[in-house]
ZAVEX-517435 format. One line per field, with one value per residue (C-alpha): z, x, y; residue in three letters. Coordinates in steps of 0.5 Angstrom, whole numbers. Each point is the difference from the previous one (the first is absolute). Example, Ala and Ser with C-alpha at 12.3 -4.5 7.8 and 13.67 -1.06 7.14 Angstrom:
2
pz	c(16, -2);
px	c(25, 2);
py	c(-9, 7);
residu	c(ala, ser);
END
This chain:
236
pz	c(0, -2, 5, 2, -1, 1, -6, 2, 7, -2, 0, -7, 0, -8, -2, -6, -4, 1, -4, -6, 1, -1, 5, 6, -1, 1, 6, 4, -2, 4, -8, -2, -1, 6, -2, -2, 8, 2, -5, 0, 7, 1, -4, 4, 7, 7, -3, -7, -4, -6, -7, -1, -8, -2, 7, -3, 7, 5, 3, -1, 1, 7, 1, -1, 4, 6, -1, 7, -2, -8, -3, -6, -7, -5, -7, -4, -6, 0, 4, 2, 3, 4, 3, 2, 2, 5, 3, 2, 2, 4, 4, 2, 3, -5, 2, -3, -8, -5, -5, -7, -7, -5, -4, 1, -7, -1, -3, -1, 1, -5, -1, 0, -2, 6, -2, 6, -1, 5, 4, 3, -1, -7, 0, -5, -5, -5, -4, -4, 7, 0, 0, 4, 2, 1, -2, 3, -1, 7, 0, 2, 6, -2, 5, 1, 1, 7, 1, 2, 4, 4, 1, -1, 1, -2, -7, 0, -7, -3, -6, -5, -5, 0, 5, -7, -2, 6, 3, -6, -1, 8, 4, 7, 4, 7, -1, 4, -2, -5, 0, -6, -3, -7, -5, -5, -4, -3, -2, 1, 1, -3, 5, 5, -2, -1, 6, 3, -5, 2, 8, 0, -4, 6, 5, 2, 1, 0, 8, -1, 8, -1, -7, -2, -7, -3, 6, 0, 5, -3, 5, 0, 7, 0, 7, 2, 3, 3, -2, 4, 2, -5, -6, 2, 1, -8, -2, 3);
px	c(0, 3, 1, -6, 0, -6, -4, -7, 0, 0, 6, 2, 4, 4, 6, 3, 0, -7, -2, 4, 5, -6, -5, 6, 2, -7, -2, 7, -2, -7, -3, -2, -8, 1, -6, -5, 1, -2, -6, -2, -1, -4, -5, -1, -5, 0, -3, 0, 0, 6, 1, 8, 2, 6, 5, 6, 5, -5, 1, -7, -4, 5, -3, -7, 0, 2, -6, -4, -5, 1, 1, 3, 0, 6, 1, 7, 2, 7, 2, 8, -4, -5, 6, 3, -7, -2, 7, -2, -6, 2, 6, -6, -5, -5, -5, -6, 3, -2, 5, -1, 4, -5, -3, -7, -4, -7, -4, 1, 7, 5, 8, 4, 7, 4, 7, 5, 6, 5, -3, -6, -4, 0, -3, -6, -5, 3, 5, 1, 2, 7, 5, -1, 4, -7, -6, -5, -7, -5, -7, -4, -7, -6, 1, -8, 0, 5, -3, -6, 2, 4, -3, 5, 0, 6, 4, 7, 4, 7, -1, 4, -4, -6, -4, -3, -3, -2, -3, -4, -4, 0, -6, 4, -7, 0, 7, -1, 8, 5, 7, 5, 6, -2, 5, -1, 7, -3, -7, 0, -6, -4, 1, -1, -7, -2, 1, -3, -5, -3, 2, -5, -5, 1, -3, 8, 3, 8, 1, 5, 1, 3, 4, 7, 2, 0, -3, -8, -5, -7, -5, -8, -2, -2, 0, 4, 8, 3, 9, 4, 5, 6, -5, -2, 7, 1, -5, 2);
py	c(0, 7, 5, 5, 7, 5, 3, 5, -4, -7, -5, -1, -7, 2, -2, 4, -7, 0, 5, 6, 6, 4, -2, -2, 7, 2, -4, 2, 8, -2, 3, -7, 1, 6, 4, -6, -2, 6, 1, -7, 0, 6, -3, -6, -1, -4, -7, 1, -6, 2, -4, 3, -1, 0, -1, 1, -3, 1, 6, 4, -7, 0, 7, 0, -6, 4, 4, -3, -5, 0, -7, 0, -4, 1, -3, 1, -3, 0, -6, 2, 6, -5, -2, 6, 3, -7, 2, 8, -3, -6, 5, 5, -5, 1, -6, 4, 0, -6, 2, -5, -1, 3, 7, 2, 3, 2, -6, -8, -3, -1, -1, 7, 0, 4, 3, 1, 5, 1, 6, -4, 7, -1, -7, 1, -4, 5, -3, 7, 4, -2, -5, -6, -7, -5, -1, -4, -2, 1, -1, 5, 1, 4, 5, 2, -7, 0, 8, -5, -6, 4, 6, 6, 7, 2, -2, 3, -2, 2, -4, 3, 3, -6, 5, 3, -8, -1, 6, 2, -8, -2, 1, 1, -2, 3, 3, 6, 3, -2, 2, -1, 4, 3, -2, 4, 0, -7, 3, 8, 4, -3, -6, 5, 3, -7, -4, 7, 0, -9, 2, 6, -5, -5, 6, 1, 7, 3, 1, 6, -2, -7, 2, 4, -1, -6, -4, 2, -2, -2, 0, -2, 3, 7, 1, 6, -2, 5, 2, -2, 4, -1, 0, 7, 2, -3, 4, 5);
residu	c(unk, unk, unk, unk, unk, unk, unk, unk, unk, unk, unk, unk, unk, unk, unk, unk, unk, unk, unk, unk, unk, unk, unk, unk, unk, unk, unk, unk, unk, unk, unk, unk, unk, unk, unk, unk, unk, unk, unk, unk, unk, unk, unk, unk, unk, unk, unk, unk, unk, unk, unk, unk, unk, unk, unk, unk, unk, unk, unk, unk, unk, unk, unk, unk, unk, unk, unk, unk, unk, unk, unk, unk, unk, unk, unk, unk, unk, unk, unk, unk, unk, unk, unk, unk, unk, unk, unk, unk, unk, unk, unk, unk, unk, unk, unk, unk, unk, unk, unk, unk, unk, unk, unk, unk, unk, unk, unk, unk, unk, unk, unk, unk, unk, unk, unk, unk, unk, unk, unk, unk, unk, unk, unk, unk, unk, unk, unk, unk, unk, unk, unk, unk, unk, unk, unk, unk, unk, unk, unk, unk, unk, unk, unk, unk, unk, unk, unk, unk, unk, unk, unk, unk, unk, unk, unk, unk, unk, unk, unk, unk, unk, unk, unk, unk, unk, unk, unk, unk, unk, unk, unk, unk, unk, unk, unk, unk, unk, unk, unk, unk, unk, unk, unk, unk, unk, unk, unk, unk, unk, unk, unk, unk, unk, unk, unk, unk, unk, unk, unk, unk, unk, unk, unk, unk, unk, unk, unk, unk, unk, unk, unk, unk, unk, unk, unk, unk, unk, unk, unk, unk, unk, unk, unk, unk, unk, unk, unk, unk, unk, unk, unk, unk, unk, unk, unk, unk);
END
């Protein structure tokens, strides 16, 4: 086992053989996924129930775990990073983590080829995003069907671009939030305009109060939610 260092208060047991330059450097600077871990926890609750897409090494799954009474399902469809993210989750006691091998997609299953490159962050469906060292075939889950069984409230996804396919035709029943990271260098504007454009169909609206940049928090729940104190001094 390597040795453990700290990362957004969790124990990270990484070694630089684990992973590329480009990430190790991440990790150790404290960069690694710094502002996802602070946004994606603003918009989880005591006792959610959250479907994670995308768990890259853990360490968002491992956070969003802390969060008290929250139980929560994870799917990553690159298996070396499985490996990795099981570790993270293992060396920070999160018994309240289901964390499966696989993808999820809006409508019946069937086989994707998963191109893994080496930076894990860049693993994607999308064989044109650059080069890559593997390809593997995943079977893919129909979301709204797990959405159901297990009752989520809160979906969070870093996907790499498939959130266009999959928020635009999934149905998200009961989902009260949906946190994800916008890729629009794979699909511009565009892409932007028309997840936006399906989640305001859903009855989903942009919540600036969980959002910055690229990372947008859509919300079903209208009732009112008082700032906390840095959001203010952020608008501020």
């Amino acid at each position: 086992m390597p040795s453990t260092f700290r990362l957004h208060g969790l124990h990270v047991p990484i070694s630089p053989d684990d992973v590329s330059d480009v990430i190790w450097s991440a990790l150790k600077d404290g960069s690694y996924e710094a502002k996802e871990a602070r946004w994606a926890l603003k918009a989880a609750k005591p006792n959610d129930r959250i479907l994670e897409l995308g768990s890259g090494i853990g360490v968002i799954t491992s956070l969003l775990a802390g969060v008290e009474g929250a139980h929560v399902m994870a799917f990553e469809a690159n298996p070396h990073t499985v490996r990795l993210a099981k570790r993270v989750i293992r060396a920070n006691n999160r018994n309240n983590v289901e964390l499966e091998h696989g993808l999820l997609t809006a409508g019946p299953s069937r086989d994707f080829t998963f191109y893994v490159r080496e930076d894990l962050w860049m693993s994607s469906l999308i064989k044109h995003q650059g080069p890559y060292i593997d390809s593997i075939q995943v079977k893919s889950s129909n979301i709204d069907e797990v959405i159901t069984r297990a009752d989520i409230d809160l979906v969070v996804m870093d996907i790499e671009g498939a959130e266009l396919d999959l928020l635009t035709r999934a149905r998200l029943p009961g989902v009260e939030r949906v946190f994800l990271e916008f890729h629009d260098h794979l699909y511009g504007l565009e892409g932007v305009r028309a997840v936006t454009s399906a989640m305001a169909d859903k009855g989903f609206a942009y919540d600036p109060r969980g959002s910055s940049g690229p990372c947008v928090l859509f919300s079903r729940n209208t009732d009112p939610r008082e700032y906390q104190p840095e959001d203010i001094h952020a608008i501020a």
